[in-house]
N, C-alpha and C positions, 0 to 999 in steps of 0.2 A: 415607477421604474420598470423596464422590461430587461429581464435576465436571460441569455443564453447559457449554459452549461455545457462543457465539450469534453467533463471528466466526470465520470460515475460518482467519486468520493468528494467534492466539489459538491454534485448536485444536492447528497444526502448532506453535506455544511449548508446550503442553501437554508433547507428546508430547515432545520435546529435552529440560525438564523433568526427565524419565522418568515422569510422572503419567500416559498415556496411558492405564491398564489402568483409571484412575480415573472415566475418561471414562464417563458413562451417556446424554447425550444429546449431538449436535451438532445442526447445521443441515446443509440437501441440498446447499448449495453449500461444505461443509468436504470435500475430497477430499486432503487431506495430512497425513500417510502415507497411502495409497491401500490398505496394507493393513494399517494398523491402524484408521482407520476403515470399513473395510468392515463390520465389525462389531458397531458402535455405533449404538442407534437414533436415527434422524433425528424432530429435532422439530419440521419446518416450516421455515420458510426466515430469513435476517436480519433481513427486515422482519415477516415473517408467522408468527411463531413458534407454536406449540400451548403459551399457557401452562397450561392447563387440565392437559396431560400432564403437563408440565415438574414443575409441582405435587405430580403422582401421581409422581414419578420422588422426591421429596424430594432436592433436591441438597442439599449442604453449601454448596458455593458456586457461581455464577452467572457466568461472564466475557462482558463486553459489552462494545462497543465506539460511543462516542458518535457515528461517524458512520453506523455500519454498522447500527446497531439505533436502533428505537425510542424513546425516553424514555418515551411513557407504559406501555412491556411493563415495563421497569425499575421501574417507579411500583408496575405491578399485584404483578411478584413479591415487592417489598421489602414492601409493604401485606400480603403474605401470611405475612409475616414469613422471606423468602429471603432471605441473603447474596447480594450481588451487588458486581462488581468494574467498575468502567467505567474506561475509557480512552477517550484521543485523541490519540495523540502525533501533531505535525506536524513535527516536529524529529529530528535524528540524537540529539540529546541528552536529548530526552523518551520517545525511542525505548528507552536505554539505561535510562531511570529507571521505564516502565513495567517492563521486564523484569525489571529487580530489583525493584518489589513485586510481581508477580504470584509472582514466588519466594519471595519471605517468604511470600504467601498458601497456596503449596503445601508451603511445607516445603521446597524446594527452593537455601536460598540459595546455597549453594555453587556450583552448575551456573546457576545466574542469575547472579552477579556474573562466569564464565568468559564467558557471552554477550554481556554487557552490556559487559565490558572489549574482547572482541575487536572490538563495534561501534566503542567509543571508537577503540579503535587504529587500525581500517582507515580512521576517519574522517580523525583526523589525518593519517594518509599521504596519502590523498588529496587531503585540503586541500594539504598542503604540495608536493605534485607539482603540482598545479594554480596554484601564487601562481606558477610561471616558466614556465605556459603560455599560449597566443595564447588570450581567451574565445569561446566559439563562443554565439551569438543561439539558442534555443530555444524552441518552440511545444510543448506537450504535449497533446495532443488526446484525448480520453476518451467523445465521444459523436457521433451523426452523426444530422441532422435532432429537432434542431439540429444543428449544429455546437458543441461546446463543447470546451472547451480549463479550464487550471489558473491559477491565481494565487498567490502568492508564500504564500500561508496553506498550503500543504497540500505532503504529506509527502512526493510525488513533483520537488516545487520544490525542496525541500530536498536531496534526494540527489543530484539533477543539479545545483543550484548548486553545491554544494560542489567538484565535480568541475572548476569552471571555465565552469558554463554559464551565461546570461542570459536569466531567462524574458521572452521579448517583450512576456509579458501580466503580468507580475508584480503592476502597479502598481491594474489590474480591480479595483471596488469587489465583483463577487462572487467565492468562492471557484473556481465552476465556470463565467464566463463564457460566452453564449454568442455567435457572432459569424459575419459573413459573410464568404464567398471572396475581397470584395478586402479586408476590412481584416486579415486575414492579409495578403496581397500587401503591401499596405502598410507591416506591420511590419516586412518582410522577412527572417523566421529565418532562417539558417545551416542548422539543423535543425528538421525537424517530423516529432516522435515520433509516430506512431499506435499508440495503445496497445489492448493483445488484452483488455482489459478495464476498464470495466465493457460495452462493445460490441467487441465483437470484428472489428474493424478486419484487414483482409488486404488483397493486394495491387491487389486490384480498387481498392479506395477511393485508393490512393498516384495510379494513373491519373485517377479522379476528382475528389483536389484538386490535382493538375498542372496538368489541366484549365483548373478552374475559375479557378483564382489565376493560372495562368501562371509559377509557380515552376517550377526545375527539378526533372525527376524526381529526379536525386540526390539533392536536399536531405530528401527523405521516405525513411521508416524506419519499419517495424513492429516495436513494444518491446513485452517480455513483460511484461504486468500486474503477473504476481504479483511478476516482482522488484523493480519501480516502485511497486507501492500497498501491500503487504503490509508489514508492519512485527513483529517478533519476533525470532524466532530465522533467517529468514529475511534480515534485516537486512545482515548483514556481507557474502553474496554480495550484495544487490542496492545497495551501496555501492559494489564493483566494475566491477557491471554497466553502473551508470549511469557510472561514469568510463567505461568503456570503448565506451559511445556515444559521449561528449562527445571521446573520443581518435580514434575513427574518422571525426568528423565535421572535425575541425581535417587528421587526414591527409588527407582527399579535398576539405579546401581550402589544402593545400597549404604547412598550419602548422606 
């Protein structure tokens, strides 16, 4: 089987999988494994793919992800008659049900249902540590100039609610809200994640909207993207990771 990849978190389920060797194209922004994609040629980016190559490459199958890619590159490859795989989980438990088809898709199901189960489990743990903890107020922040932040629709909401958090913007008619310095202030999170991706947000910016808002610097935090937005085989650490903000934020108010 020859695999495309046209989603960074996709590529790194590839490879856990153990389809990696399969791989004949990814995208520039797929760096996980670092050294098994080293190897594999790049064919454009998420949004800006070379399907013209992709084409020349004849995959067998195509994995895409509906928020990360295009629909009408999907359009082009299927019209050329390519198998292609799309996903969008928002959910810890769509999270679990992509894994296990893309493992039927590779032949893989055995090592996808191990994935897919360990997601279930560390979910429920963490659910259930969270129903007798204090909720901590949460802002998720993703972009700057704008400013935008998350809503209850999307799959960074999901790991951190379950953990115990309350996204302050949950209730935003858009997915990616965007929004000014006092009506953050206003909502007043507990926590305001700055996430290192899809803008890569560092500590300059924590000073920035301290500033701006007049919150306290405590309350800001820089979260790592990939274990926040990434969804696969990545999944079960970053089910962790996000309890373990939501835990650091209730110890440093004294919950």
């Amino acid at each position: 089987m020859q695999i495309v990849s046209l989603c960074p978190s996709l590529t790194e389920l590839v490879f856990e999988l153990g389809r990696g060797p399969d791989l004949v194209g990814v995208t520039r922004w797929c760096v996980h494994p670092a050294d098994g994609v080293a190897a594999i040629e790049k064919v454009g980016g998420t949004k800006d793919p070379d399907i013209a190559r992709i084409l020349e490459l004849e995959p067998d199958l195509v994995l895409m992800n509906r928020e990360e890619n295009r629909i009408e590159d999907g359009e082009r490859l299927e019209a050329a008659g390519v198998r292609c795989h799309a996903s969008m989980p928002r959910t810890i438990d769509e999270t679990a049900t992509m894994v296990r088809s893309i493992a039927i898709e590779l032949d893989r199901v055995e090592r996808g249902e191990e994935i897919a189960t360990e997601i279930e489990d560390r979910a429920a743990r963490v659910r259930g540590e969270a129903a007798h903890r204090q909720p901590v107020r949460f802002a998720y922040l993703i972009w700057r100039k704008p400013w935008m932040t998350a809503n209850a629709d999307t799959f960074a909401h999901a790991l951190l609610s379950q953990a115990g958090g309350v996204n302050v913007f949950a209730d935003s008619s858009e997915r990616y809200p965007e929004f000014e310095g006092q009506e953050l202030a206003a909502r007043n999170p507990d926590l305001v994640l700055l996430c290192t991706e899809p803008f890569p947000f560092a500590d300059k910016h924590i000073e920035e909207l301290a500033e701006l808002t007049g919150l306290a610097r405590e309350r800001f935090r820089i979260a790592d993207g990939e274990y926040l937005s990434w969804h696969g085989s990545r999944t079960p650490d970053g089910i962790d990771y996000a309890a373990g903000l939501i835990d650091a934020a209730r110890l440093a108010a004294g919950h």
